[in-house]
FIMIVO-414837 format. One record per atom (N, C-alpha, C, CB): residue number from 1; atom name; x, y negated, z. Coordinates in steps of 0.1 Angstrom, whole numbers. Atoms other than C-alpha are relative to their C-alpha. Glycine has a CB too. Example, Ala and Ser with C-alpha at 12.3 -4.5 7.8 and 13.67 -1.06 7.14 Angstrom:
<sites>
- 1	N	9	12	0
- 1	CA	123	45	78
- 1	C	9	-12	0
- 1	CB	-10	0	12
- 2	N	-9	11	0
- 2	CA	137	11	71
- 2	C	-8	-11	8
- 2	CB	4	-5	-14
</sites>
This chain:
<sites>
- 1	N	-3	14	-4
- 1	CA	-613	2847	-826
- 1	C	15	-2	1
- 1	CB	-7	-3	13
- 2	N	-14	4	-3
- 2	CA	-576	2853	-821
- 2	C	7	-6	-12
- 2	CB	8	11	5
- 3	N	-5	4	14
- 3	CA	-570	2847	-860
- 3	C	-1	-20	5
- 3	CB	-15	7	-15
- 4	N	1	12	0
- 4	CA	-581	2806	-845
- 4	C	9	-3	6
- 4	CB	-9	-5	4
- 5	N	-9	6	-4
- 5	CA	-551	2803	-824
- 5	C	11	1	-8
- 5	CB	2	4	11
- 6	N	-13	-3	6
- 6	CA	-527	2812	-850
- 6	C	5	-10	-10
- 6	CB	0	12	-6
- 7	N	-3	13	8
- 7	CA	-511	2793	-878
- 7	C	5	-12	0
- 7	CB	-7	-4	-2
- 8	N	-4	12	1
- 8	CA	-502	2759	-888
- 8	C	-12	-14	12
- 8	CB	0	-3	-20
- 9	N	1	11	-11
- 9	CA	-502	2729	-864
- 9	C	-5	-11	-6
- 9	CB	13	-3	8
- 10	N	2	10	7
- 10	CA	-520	2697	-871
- 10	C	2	-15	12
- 10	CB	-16	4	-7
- 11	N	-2	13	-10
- 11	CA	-517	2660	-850
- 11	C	-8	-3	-3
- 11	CB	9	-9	0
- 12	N	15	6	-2
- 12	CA	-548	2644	-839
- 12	C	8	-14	9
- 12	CB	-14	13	12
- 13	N	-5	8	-13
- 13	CA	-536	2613	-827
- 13	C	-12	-11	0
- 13	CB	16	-8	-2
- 14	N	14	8	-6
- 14	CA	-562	2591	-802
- 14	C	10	-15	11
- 14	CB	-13	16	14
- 15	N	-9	12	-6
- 15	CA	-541	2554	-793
- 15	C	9	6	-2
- 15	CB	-1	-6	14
- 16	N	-17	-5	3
- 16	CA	-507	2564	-783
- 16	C	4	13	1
- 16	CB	10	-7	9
- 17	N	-2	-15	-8
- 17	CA	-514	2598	-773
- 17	C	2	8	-13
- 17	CB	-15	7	11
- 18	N	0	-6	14
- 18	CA	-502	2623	-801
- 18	C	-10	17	5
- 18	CB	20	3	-6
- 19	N	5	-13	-6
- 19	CA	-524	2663	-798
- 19	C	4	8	-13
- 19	CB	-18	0	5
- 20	N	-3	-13	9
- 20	CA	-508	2694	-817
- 20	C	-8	7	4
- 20	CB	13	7	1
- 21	N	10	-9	1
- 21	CA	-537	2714	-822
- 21	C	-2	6	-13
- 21	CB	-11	-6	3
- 22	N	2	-7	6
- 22	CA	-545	2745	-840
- 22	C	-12	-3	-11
- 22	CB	-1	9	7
- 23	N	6	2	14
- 23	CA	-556	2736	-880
- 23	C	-10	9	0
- 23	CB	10	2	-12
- 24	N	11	-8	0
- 24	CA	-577	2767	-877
- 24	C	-19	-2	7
- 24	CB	8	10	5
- 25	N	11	0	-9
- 25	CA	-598	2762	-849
- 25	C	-7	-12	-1
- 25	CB	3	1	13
- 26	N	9	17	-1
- 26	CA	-604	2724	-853
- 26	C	-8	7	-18
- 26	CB	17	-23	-2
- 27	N	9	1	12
- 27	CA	-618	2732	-887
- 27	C	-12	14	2
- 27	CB	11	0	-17
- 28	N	12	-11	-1
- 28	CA	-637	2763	-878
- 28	C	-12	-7	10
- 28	CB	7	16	7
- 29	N	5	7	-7
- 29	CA	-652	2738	-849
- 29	C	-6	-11	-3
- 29	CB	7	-1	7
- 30	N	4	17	2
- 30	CA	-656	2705	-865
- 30	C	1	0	-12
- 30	CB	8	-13	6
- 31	N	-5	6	14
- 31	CA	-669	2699	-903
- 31	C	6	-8	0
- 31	CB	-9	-3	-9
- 32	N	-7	14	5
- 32	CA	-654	2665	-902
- 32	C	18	6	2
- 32	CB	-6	-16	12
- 33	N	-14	-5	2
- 33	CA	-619	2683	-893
- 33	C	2	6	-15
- 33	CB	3	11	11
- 34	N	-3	-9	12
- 34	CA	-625	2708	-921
- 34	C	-1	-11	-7
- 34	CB	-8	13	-4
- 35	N	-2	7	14
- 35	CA	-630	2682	-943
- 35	C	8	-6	0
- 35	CB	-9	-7	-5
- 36	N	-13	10	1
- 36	CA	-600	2663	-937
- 36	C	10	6	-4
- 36	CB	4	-6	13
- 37	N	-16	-9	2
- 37	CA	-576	2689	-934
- 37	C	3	13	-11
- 37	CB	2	8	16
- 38	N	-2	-11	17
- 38	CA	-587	2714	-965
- 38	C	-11	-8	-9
- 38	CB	-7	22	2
- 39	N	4	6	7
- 39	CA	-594	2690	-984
- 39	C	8	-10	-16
- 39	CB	-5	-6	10
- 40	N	-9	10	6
- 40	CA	-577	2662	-1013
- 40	C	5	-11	6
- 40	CB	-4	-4	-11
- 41	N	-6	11	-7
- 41	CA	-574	2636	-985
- 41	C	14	2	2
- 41	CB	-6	-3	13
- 42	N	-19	2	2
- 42	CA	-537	2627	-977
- 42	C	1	5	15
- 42	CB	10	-21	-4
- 43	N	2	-12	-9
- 43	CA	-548	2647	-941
- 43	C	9	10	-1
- 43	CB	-12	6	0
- 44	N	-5	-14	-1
- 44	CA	-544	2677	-956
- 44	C	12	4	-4
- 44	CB	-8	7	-7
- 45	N	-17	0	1
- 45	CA	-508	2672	-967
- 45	C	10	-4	7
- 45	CB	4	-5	-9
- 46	N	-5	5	-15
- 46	CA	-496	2652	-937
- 46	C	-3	8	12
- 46	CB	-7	-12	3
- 47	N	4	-9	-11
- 47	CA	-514	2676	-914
- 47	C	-3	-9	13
- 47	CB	13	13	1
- 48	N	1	9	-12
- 48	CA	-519	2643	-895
- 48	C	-10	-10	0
- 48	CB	13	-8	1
- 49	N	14	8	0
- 49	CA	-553	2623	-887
- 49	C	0	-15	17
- 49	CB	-16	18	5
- 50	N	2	10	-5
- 50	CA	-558	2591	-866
- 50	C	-14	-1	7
- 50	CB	2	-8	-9
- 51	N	12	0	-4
- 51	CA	-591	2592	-846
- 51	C	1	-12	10
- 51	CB	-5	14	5
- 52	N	8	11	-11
- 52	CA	-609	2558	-830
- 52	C	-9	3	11
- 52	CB	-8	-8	-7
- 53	N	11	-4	-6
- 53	CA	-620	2570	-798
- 53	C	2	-1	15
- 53	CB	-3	13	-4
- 54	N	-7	0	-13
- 54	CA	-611	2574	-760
- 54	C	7	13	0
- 54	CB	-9	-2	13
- 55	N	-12	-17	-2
- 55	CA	-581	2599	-749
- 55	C	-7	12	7
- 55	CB	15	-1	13
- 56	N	12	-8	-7
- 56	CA	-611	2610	-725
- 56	C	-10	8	-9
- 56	CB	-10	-11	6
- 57	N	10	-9	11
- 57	CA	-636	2618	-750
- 57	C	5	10	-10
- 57	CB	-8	-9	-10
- 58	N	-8	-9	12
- 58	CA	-612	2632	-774
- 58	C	3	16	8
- 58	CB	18	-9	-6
- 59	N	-10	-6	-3
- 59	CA	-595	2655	-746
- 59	C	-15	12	7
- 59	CB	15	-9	11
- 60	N	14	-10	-3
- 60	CA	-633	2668	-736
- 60	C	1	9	-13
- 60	CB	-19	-9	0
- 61	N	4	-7	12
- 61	CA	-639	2675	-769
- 61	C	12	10	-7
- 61	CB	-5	-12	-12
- 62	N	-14	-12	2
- 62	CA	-603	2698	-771
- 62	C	-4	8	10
- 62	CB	17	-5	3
- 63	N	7	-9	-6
- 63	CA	-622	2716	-746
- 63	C	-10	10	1
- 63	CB	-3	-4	3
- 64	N	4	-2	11
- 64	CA	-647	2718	-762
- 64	C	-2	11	-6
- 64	CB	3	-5	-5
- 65	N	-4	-13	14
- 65	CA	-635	2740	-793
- 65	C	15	7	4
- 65	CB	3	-10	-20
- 66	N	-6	-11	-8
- 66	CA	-611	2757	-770
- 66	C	-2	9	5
- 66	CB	3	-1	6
- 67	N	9	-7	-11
- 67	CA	-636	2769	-744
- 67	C	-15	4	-4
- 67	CB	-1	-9	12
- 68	N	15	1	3
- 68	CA	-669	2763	-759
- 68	C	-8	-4	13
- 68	CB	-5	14	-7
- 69	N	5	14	-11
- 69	CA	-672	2739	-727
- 69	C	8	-12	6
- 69	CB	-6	5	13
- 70	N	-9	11	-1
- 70	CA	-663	2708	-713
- 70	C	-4	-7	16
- 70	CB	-3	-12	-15
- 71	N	-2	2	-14
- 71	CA	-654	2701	-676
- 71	C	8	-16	4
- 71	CB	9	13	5
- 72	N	-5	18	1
- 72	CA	-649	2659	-665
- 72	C	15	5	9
- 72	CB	-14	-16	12
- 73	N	-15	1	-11
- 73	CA	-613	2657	-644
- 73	C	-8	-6	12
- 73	CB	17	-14	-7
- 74	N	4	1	-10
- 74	CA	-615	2656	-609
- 74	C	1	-17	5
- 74	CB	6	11	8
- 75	N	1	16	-1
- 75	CA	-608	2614	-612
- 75	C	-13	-5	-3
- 75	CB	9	-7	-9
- 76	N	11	5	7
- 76	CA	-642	2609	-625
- 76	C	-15	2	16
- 76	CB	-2	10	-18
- 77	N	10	-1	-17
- 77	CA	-663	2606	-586
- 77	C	-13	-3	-5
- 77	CB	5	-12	15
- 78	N	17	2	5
- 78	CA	-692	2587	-597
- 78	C	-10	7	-3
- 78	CB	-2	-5	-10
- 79	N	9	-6	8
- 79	CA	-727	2601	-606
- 79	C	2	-6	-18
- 79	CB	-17	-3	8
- 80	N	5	8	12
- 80	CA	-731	2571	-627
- 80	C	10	1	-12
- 80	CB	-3	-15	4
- 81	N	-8	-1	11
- 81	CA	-697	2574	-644
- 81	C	-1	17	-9
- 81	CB	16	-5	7
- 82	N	1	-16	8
- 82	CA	-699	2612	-652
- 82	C	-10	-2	-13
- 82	CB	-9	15	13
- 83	N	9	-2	15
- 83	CA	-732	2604	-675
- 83	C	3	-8	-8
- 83	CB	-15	-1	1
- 84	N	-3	6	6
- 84	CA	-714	2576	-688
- 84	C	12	9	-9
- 84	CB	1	-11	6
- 85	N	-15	-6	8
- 85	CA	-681	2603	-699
- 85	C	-9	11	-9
- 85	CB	16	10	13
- 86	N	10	-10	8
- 86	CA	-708	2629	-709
- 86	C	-3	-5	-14
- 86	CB	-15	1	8
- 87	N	10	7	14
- 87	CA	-728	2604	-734
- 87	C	11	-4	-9
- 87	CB	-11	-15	3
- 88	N	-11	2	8
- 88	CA	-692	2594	-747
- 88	C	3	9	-7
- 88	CB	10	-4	5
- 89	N	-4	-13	9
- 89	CA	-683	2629	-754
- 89	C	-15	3	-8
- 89	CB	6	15	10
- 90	N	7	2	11
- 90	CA	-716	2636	-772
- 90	C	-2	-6	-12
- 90	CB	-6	-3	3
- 91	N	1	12	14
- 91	CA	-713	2605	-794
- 91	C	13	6	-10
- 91	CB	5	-21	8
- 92	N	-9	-5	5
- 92	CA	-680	2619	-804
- 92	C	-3	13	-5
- 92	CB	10	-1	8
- 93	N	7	-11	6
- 93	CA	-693	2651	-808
- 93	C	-8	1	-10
- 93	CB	-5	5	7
- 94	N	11	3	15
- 94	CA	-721	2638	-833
- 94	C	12	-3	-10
- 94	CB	-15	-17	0
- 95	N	-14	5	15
- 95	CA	-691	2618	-853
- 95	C	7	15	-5
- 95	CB	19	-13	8
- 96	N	-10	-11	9
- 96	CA	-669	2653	-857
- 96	C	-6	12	-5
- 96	CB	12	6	10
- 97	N	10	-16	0
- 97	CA	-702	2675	-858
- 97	C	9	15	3
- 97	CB	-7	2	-18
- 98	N	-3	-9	-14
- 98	CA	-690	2697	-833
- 98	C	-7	10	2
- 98	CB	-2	-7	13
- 99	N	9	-13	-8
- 99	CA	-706	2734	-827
- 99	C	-4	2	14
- 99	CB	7	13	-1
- 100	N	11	5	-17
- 100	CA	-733	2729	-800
- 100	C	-9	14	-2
- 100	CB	-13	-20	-1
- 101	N	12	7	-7
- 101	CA	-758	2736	-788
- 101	C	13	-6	12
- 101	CB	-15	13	7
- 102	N	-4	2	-11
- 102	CA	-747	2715	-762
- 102	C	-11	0	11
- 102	CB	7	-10	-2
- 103	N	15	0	-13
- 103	CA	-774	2724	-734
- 103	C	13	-2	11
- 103	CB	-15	21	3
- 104	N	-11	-1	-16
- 104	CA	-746	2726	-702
- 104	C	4	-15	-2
- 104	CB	18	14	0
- 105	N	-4	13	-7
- 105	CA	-738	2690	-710
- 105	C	-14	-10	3
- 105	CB	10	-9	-11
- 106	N	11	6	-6
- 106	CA	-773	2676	-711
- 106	C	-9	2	11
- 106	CB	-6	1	-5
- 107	N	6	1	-10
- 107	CA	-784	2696	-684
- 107	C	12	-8	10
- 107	CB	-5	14	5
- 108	N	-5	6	-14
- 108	CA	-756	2681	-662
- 108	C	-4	-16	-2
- 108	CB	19	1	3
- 109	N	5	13	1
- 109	CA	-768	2649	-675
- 109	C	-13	-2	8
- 109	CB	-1	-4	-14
- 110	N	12	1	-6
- 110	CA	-806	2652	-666
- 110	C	2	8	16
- 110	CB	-13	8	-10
- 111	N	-1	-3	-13
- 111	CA	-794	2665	-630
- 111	C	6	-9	5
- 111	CB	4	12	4
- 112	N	-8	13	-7
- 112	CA	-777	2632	-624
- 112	C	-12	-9	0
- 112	CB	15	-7	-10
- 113	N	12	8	1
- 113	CA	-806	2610	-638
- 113	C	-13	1	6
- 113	CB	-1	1	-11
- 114	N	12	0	-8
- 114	CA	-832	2626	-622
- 114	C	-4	-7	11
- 114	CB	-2	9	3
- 115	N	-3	8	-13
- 115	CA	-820	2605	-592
- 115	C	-3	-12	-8
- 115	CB	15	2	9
- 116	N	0	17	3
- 116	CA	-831	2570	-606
- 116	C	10	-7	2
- 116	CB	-8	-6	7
- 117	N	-11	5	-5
- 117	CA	-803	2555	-586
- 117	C	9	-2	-7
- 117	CB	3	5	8
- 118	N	-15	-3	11
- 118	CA	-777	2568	-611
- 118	C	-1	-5	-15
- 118	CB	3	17	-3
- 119	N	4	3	13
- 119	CA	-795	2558	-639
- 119	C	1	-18	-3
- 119	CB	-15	6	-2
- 120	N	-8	15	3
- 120	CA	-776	2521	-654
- 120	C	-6	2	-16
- 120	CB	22	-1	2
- 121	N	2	4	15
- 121	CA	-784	2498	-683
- 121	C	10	5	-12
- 121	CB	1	-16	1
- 122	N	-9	-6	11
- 122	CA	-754	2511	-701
- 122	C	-1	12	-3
- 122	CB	13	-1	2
- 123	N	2	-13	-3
- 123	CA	-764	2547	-694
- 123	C	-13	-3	-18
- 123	CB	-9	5	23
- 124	N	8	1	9
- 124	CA	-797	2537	-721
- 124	C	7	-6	-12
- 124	CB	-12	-6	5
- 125	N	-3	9	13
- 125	CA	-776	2514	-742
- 125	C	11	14	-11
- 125	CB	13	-18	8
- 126	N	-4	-13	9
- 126	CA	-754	2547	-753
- 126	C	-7	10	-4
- 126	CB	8	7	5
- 127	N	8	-10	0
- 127	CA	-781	2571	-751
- 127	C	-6	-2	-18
- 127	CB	-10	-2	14
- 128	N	7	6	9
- 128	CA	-796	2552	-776
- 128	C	8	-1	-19
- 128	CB	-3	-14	9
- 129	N	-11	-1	18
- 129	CA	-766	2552	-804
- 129	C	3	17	-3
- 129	CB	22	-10	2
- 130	N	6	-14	5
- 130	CA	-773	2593	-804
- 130	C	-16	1	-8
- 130	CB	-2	10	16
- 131	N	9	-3	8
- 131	CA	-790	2603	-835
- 131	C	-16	-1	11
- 131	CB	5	15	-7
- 132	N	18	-3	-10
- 132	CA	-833	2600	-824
- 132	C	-4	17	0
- 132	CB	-18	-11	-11
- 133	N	3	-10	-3
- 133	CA	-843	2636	-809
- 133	C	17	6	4
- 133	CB	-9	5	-11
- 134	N	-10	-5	-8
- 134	CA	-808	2644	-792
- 134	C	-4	4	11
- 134	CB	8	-8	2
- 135	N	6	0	-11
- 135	CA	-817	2660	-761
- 135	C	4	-9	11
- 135	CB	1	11	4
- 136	N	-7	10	-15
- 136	CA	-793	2636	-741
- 136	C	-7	-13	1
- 136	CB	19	-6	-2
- 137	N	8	9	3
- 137	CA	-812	2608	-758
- 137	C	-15	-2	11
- 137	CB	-4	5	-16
- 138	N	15	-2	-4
- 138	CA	-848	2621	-750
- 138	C	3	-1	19
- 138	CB	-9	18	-7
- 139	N	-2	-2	-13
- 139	CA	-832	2629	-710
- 139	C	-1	-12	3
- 139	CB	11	5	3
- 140	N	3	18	-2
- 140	CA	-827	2590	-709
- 140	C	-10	-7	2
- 140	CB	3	-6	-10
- 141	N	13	7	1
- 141	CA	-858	2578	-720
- 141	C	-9	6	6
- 141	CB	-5	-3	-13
- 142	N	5	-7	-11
- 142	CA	-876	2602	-700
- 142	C	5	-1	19
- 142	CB	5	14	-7
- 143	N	0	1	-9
- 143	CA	-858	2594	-672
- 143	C	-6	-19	8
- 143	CB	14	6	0
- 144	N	4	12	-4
- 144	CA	-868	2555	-674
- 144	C	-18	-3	-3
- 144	CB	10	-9	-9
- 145	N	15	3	-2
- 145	CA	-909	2562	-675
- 145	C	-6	3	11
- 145	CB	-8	6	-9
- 146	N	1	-1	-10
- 146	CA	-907	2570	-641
- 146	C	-3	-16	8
- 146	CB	10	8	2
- 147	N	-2	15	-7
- 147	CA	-893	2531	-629
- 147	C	-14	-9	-14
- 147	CB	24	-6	-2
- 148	N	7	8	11
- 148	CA	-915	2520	-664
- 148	C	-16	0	8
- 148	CB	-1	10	-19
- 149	N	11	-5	-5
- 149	CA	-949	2537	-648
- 149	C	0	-10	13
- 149	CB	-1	16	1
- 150	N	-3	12	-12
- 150	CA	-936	2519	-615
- 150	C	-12	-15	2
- 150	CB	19	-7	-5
- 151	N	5	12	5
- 151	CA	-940	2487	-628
- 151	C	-12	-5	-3
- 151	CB	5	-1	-8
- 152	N	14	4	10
- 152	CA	-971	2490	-647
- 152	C	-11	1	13
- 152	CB	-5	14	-15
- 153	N	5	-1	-11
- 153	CA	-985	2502	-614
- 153	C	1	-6	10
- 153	CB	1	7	3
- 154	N	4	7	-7
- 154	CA	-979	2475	-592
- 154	C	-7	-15	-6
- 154	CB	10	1	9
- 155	N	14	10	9
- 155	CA	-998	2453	-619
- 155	C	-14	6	0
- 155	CB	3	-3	-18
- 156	N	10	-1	-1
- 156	CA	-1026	2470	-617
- 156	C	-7	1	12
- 156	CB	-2	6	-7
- 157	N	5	-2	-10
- 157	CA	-1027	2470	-582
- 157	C	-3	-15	7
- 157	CB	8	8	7
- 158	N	2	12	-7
- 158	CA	-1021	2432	-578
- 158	C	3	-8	-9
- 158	CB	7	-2	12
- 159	N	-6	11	11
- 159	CA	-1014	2405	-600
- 159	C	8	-9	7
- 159	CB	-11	-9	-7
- 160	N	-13	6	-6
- 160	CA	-991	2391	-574
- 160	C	13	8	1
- 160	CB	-4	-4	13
- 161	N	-15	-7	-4
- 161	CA	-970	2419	-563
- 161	C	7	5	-10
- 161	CB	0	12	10
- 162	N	-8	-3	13
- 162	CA	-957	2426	-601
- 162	C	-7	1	-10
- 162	CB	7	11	1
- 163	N	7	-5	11
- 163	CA	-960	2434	-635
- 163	C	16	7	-4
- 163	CB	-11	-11	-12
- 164	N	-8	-6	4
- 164	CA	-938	2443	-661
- 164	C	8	-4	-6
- 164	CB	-2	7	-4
- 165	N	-11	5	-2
- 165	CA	-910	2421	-656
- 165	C	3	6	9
- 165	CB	0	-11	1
- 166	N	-9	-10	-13
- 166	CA	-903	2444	-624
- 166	C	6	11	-10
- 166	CB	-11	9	15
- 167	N	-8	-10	7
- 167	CA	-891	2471	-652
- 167	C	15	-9	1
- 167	CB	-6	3	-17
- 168	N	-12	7	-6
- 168	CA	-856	2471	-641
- 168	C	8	-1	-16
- 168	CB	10	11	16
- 169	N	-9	-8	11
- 169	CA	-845	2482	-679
- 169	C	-8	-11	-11
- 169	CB	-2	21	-3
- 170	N	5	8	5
- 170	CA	-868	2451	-692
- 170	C	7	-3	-11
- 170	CB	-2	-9	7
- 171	N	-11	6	12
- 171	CA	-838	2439	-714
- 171	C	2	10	-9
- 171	CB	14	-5	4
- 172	N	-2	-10	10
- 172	CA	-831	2467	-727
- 172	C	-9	2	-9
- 172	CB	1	11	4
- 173	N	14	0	9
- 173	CA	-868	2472	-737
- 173	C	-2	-10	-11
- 173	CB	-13	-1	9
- 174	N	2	7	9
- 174	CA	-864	2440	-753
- 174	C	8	3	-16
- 174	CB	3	-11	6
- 175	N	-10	6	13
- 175	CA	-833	2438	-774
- 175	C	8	20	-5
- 175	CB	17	-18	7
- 176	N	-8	-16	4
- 176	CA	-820	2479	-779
- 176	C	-15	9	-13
- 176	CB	1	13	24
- 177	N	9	-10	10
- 177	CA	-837	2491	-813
- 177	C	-2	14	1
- 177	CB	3	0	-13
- 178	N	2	-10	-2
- 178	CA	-856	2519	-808
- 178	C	-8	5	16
- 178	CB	12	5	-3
- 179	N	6	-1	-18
- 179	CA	-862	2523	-770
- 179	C	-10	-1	4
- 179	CB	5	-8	9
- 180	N	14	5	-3
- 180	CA	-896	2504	-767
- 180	C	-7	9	-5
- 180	CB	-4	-14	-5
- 181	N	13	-2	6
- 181	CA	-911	2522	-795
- 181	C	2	21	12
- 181	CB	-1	-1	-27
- 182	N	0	-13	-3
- 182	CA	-895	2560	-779
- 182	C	-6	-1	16
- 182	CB	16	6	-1
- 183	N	7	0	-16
- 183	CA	-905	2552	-741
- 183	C	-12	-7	0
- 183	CB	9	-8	12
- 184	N	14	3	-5
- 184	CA	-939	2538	-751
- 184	C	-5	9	-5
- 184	CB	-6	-11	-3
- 185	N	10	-12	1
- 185	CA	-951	2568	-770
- 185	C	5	12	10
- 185	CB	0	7	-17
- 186	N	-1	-8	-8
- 186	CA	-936	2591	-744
- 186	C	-6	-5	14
- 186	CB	12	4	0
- 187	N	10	4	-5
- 187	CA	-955	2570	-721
- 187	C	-15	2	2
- 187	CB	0	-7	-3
- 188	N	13	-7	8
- 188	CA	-985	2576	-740
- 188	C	0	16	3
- 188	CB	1	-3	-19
- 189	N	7	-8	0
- 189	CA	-983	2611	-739
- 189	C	0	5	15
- 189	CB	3	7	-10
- 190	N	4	2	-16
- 190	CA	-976	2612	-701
- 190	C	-14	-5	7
- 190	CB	9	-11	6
- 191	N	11	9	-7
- 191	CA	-1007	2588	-695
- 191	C	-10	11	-4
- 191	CB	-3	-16	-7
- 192	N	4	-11	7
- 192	CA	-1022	2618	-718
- 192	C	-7	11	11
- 192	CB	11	6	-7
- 193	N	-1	-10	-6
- 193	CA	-1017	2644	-693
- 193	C	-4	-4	18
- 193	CB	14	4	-5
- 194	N	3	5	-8
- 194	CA	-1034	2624	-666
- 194	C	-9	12	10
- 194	CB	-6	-10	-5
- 195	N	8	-8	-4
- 195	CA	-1054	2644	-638
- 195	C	-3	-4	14
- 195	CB	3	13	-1
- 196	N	6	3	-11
- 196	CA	-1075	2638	-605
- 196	C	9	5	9
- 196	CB	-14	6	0
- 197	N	-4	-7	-9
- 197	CA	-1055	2645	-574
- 197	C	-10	-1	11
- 197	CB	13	-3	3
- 198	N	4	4	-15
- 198	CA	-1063	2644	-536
- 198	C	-9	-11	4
- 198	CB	11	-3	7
- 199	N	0	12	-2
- 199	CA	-1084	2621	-523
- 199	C	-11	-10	-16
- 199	CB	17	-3	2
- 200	N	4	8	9
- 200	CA	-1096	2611	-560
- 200	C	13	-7	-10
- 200	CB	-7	-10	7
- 201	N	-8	7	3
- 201	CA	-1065	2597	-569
- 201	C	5	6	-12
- 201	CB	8	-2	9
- 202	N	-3	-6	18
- 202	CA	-1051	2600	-609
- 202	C	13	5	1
- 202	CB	-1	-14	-15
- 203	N	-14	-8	3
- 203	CA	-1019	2621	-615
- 203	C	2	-1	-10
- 203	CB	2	12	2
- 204	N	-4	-4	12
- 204	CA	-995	2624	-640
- 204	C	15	7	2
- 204	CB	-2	-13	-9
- 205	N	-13	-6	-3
- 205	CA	-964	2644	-642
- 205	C	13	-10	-6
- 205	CB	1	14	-7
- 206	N	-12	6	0
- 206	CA	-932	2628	-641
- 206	C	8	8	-10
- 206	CB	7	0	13
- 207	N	0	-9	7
- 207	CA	-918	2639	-674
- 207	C	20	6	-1
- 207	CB	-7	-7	-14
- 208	N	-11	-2	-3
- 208	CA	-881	2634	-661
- 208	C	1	13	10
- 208	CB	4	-12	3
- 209	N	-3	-6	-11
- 209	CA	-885	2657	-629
- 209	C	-15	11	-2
- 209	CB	1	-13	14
- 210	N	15	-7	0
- 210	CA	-922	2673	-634
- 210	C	-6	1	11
- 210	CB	0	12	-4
- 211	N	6	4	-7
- 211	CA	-930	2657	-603
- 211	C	-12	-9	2
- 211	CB	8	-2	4
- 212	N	14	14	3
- 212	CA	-968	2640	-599
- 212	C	7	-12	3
- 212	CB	-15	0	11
- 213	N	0	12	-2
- 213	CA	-968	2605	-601
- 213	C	-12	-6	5
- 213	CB	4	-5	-10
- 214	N	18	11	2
- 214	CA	-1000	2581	-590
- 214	C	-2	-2	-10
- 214	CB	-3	-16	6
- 215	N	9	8	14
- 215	CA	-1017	2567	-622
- 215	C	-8	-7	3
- 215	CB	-7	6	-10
- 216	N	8	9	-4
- 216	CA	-1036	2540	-619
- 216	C	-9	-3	-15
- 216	CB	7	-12	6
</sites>
């Protein structure tokens, strides 16, 4: 690996920020580097690239293919913002196709989400612009058939006290392609896995937490 630190220097610049980083490593780390920089683009003779992105996401992802992980700055307090810097670096990570697996960032993702609380409309609205079958993706939509099931269940308990306009992510469900059809067949196969509890009462596992739920 020490052959990646060596060599010629390349500039990654993200806004005004310029990054001298090792030509080797970024291309042993990221096809889209290699292809810029040993390539006939005017990259690979400039040794200089322009990337549209945040200084944030970019400075993960120099982490990244430094460390082979990626730690937020200690400015980032929030639950809710951490899974919002996470799903950014992902997204960026799909664009530079990046050597993953990335499991250590999705699990810190599904240990934030599991809490409902943390889980925001913008949280699904990014989730959702990761390729379909991303695990950060599926964490998402898994985490909203918990509040989905909610919903559906105090319609069938009353036709006053709700339906499924109480889904708090309603809008989303409307207008975000994709979302409806992924959180209604994972719905489906939740409702699948139904079973008698206590009492008589129907179960189903919670596919975010693998905690029972009621079923009605």
């Amino acid at each position: 690996m020490i052959e990646f630190y060596e060599g010629p220097m390349v500039i990654v610049i993200v806004g005004v920020t310029e990054y001298r980083l090792y030509q080797r490593l970024l291309c042993h780390c990221s096809t889209f580097f290699n292809g810029a920089f040993n390539s006939n683009f005017i990259e690979s003779e400039t040794r200089k690239l322009t990337l549209d992105c945040s200084t944030e996401s970019f400075e993960l992802a120099i982490q990244w293919m430094y460390t082979g992980g990626a730690v937020l700055p200690p400015t980032v307090v929030s639950d809710s913002d951490k899974v919002s810097r996470l799903l950014d670096f992902l997204k960026l990570a799909d664009f530079l196709h990046l050597t993953g697996p990335f499991t250590s960032i999705d699990e810190a993702i599904h240990e934030i989400v599991t809490d409902r609380s943390n889980l925001q409309s913008k949280h699904i609205k990014e989730a959702m612009k990761l390729p379909a079958g991303t695990p950060a993706r599926q964490i998402i939509v898994q985490a909203c058939v918990g509040p989905y099931l909610e919903s559906l269940g105090w319609s069938y308990v009353s036709n006053v006290l709700g339906s499924i306009s109480d889904f708090r992510f309603k809008t989303e469900l409307d207008e975000l392609d994709g979302f409806a059809a992924e959180l209604l067949r994972l719905f489906g196969e939740t409702a699948r896995k139904k079973q008698s509890g206590k009492h008589g009462q129907s179960m189903v596992p919670d596919p975010a937490t693998g905690e029972s739920m009621f079923y009605k």
